[in-house]
LONU-93911 format. One line per field, with one value per residue (C-alpha): residue number from 1; chain; x, y, z. Coordinates in steps of 0.02 Angstrom, whole numbers, plus 50000, padded with zeros to 5 digits. Example, Ala and Ser with C-alpha at 12.3 -4.5 7.8 and 13.67 -1.06 7.14 Angstrom:
# residues 2
i <- c(1|2)
ch <- c(A|A)
xx <- c(50615|50684)
yy <- c(49775|49947)
zz <- c(50390|50357)
//
This chain:
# residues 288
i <- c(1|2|3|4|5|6|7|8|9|10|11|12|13|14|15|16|17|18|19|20|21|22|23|24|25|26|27|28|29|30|31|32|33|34|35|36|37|38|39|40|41|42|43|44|45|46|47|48|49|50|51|52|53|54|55|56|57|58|59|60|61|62|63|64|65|66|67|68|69|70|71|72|73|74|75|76|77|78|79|80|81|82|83|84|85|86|87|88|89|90|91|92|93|94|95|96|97|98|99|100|101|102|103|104|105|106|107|108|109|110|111|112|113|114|115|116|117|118|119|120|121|122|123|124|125|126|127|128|129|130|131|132|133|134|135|136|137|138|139|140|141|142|143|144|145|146|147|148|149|150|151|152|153|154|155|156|157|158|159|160|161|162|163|164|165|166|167|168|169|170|171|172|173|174|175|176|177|178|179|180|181|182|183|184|185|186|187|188|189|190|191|192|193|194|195|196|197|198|199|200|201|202|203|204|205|206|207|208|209|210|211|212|213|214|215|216|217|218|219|220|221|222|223|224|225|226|227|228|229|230|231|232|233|234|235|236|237|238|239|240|241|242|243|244|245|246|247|248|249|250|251|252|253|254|255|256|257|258|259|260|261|262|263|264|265|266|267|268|269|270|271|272|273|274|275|276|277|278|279|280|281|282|283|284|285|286|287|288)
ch <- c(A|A|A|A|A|A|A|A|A|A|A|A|A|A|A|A|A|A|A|A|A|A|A|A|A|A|A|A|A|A|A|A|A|A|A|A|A|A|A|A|A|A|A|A|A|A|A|A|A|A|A|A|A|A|A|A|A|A|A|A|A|A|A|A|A|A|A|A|A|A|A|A|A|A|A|A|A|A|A|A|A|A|A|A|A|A|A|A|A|A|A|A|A|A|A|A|A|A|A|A|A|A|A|A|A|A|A|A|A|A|A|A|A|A|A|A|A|A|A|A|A|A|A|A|A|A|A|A|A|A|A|A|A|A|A|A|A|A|A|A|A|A|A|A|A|A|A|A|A|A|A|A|A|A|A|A|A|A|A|A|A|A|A|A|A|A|A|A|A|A|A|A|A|A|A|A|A|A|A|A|A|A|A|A|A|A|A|A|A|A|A|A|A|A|A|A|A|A|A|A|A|A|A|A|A|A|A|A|A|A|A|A|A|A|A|A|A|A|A|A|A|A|A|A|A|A|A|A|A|A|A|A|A|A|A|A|A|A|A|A|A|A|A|A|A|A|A|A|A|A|A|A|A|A|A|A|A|A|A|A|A|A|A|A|A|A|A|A|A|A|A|A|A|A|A|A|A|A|A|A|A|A|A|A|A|A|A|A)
xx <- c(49854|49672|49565|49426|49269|49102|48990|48848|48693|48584|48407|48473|48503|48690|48658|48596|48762|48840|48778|48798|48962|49008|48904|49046|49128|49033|49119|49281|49180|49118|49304|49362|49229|49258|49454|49416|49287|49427|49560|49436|49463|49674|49676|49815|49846|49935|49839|49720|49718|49840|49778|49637|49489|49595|49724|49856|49946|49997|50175|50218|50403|50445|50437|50534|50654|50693|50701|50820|50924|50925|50942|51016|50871|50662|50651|50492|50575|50730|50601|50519|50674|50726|50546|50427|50413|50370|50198|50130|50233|50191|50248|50148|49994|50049|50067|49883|49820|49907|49845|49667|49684|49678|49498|49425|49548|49481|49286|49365|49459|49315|49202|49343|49352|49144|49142|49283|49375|49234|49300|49424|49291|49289|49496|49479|49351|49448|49613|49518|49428|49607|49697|49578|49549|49753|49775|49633|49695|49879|49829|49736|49864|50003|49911|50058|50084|50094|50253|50162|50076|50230|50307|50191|50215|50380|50455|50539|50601|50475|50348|50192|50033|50032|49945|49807|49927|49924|49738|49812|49928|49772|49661|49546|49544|49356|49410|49563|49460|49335|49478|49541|49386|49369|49541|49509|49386|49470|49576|49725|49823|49779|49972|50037|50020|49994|49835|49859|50021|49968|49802|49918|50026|49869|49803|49949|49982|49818|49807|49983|49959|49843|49927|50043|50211|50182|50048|50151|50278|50122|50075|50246|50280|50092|50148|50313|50249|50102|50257|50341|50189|50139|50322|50315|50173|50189|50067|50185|50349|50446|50408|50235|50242|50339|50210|50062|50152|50170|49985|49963|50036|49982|49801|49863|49910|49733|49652|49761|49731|49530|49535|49517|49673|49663|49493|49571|49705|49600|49460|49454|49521|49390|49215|49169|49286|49251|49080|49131|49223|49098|48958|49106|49121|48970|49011|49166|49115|49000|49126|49231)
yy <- c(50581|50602|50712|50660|50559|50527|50408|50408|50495|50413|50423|50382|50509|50537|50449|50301|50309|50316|50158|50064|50114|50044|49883|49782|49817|49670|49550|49623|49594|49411|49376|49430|49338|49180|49222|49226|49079|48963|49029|49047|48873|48922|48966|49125|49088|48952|48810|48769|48706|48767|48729|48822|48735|48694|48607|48735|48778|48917|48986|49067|49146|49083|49288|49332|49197|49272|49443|49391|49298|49425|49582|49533|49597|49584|49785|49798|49771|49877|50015|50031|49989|50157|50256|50162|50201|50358|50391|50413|50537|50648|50506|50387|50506|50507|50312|50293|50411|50344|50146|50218|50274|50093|50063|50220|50218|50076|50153|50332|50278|50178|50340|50440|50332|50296|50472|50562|50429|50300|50232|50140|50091|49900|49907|49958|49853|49676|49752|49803|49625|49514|49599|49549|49373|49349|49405|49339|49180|49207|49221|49059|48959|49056|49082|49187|49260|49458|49563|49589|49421|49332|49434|49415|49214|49256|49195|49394|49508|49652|49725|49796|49824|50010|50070|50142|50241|50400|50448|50478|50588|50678|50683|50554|50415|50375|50349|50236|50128|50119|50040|49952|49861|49817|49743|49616|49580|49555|49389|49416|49323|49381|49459|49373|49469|49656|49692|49875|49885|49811|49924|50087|50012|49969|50171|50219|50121|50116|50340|50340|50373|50496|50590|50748|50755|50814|50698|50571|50622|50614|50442|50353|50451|50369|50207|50219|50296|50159|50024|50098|50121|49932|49878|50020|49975|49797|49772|49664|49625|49705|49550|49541|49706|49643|49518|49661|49746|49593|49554|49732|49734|49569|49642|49821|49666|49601|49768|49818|49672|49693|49803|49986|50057|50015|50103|50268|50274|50257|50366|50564|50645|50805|50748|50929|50943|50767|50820|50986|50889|50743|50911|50992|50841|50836|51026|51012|50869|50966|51071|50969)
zz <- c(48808|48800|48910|49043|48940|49031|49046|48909|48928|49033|49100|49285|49396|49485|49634|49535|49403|49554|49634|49461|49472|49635|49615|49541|49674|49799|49719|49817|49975|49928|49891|50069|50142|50053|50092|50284|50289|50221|50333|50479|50565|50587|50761|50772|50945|50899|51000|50889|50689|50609|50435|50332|50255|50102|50193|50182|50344|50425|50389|50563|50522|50346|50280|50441|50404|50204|50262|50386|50278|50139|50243|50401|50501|50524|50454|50572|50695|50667|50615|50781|50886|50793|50780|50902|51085|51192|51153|50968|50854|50706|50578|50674|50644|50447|50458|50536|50397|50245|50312|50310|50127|50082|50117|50040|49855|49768|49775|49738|49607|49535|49540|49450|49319|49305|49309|49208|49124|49072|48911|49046|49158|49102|49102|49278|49328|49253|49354|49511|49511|49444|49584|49721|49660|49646|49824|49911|49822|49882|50066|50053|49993|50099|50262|50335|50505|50503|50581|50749|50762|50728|50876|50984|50992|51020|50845|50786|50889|50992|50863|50901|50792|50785|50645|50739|50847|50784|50814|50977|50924|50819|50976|50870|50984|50943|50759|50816|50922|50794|50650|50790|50827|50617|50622|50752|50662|50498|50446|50540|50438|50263|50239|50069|49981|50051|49961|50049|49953|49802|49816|49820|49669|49566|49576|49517|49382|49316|49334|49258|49073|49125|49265|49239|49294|49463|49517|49458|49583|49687|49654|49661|49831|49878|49843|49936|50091|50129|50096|50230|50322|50322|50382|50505|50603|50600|50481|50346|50303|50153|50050|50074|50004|49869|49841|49829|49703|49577|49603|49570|49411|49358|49390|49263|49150|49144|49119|48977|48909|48934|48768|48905|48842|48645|48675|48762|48618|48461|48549|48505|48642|48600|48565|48539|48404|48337|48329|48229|48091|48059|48040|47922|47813|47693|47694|47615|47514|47426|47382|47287)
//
C-alpha cells in the first residue's frame, strides 16, 4: 500500500487547488438537473402525466410489489411499525445525521484525494462522474415512486418521510426545516437507484485499498447504516438500495479501469526516498 501523494507543485494558491479540485464536480449538478427536467412533467400526485419527457412512465408500486413478493413484507413499513411513532428517538437523530452525510462525502472525498492521494485523482474523478451518469440515467428510465410517496397514495402500507425527524430530537429544528425545504424541492421520484446508497458504497470502495483495518470496519459499518437509514425513513426500498450499490461498483469499475490504480501501484510509495536513490545512483556508478 502506498502512502498519501500530493498534488504537484503549483503556482496556485490552496484556495484556488481547491476550487480546481471541485470544478469537475458541476457536471454532477448539470446531470441532476437534466435528470429532473426530464422527469419534471410526471405529476406525483398522481392526476397529472404520468410519463417523463422520454416517454417512460412512472412505476408507482412495482419495487413494493418485489419486495413483497421476495420478503413477505414492504421493510419500510415493518421498520417504522416497529421504530416509528411517539415523537423522534435517538436512532431517528442518527438516521437524520447519517442521510445528511450524503450531500457533503462526494466533495470531501474529492478534496482528500486532490489533496493527499492525487495520483488517484483522475480514477476518482471517471468513478465519481460514471456513477452519477448511471443513476441519473436509471431514474429516468425507471421513474419510480419512493417508500413514503407510494404510501401516501395509498398503494403500501402507513410510511412516513422521516428523515428529517431527528433535528427534533437534536433541538435543530432550523436545520430540519431547512433540508426539508431542499427535498421538496428535489425530484421526488429519483429512487432507482439510491444514489445515497450507492454514494456511501462508492467511498468505500474507492478508500478501501488504502484504509487500515479499523477504518475499514469504519467504512463497511458507513455503508450499512445509511442502507438502513434510507429504508428507515421512507426514503427507498431495500432494492433501490440494491440498485445504488451495483451502480456504485460499476462506477469503481470505470475508475480502475481509468489507468488511477496501475498508477498508485507502480508509483514509489516514498518520494523522499525515491529521490535519495536516483541522487545515490551516479554515486555508486562511479564506483564500479
Amino acid at each position: 500500500m502506498s502512502g498519501p501523494t500530493r498534488p504537484p507543485p503549483s503556482r496556485h494558491g490552496p484556495v484556488a487547488q481547491l476550487l480546481i479540485a471541485l470544478s469537475p464536480l458541476s457536471l454532477i449538478l448539470l446531470s441532476y438537473v437534466l435528470g429532473d427536467w426530464i422527469d419534471g412533467t410526471i405529476d406525483v400526485g398522481g392526476e397529472g402525466s404520468q410519463v417523463n419527457r422520454l416517454g417512460f412512465g412512472l412505476s408507482q408500486a412495482g419495487v413494493a410489489a418485489a419486495e413483497q413478493r421476495v420478503l413477505g413484507v414492504v421493510p419500510s413499513v415493518w421498520l417504522q411499525e416497529h421504530l416509528a411513532g411517539g415523537g423522534a428517538h435517538w436512532w431517528d437523530a442518527v438516521a437524520s445525521l447519517v442521510y445528511v452525510t450524503h450531500f457533503v462525502s462526494i466533495p470531501l472525498l474529492t478534496l482528500l484525494v486532490w489533496f493527499r492521494l492525487h495520483d488517484r485523482y483522475r480514477a476518482w474523478l471517471a468513478a465519481v462522474l460514471t456513477f452519477t451518469a448511471v443513476g441519473v440515467a436509471g431514474y429516468v428510465v425507471y421513474p419510480a415512486s419512493p417508500p413514503w410517496l407510494a404510501a401516501q397514495d395509498g398503494l403500501i402500507g402507513p410510511v412516513d418521510r422521516i428523515s428529517g425527524l431527528g433535528w427534533h430530537y437534536l433541538h435543530l429544528v432550523d436545520v430540519g426545516e431547512f433540508f426539508g425545504s431542499s427535498q421538496s424541492r428535489s425530484n421526488q421520484i429519483a429512487a432507482m437507484p439510491s444514489l445515497h446508497a450507492g454514494s456511501a458504497m462508492l467511498v468505500a470502495l474507492f478508500l478501501w485499498p488504502v484504509a487500515p483495518r479499523l477504518w475499514r470496519a469504519v467504512l463497511a459499518g458507513y455503508v450499512l447504516l445509511m442502507a438502513l437509514t434510507l429504508v428507515y425513513t421512507g426514503e427507498h426500498y431495500v432494492l433501490d438500495v440494491l440498485g445504488g450499490w451495483v451502480t456504485a461498483l460499476l462506477a469503481a469499475a470505470a475508475g480502475a479501469l481509468s489507468g488511477g490504480r496501475r498508477r498508485l501501484a507502480v508509483e514509489d510509495p516514498d518520494p523522499a526516498a525515491a529521490e535519495h536513490e536516483r541522487a545515490a545512483a551516479p554515486a555508486s556508478g562511479r564506483g564500479t
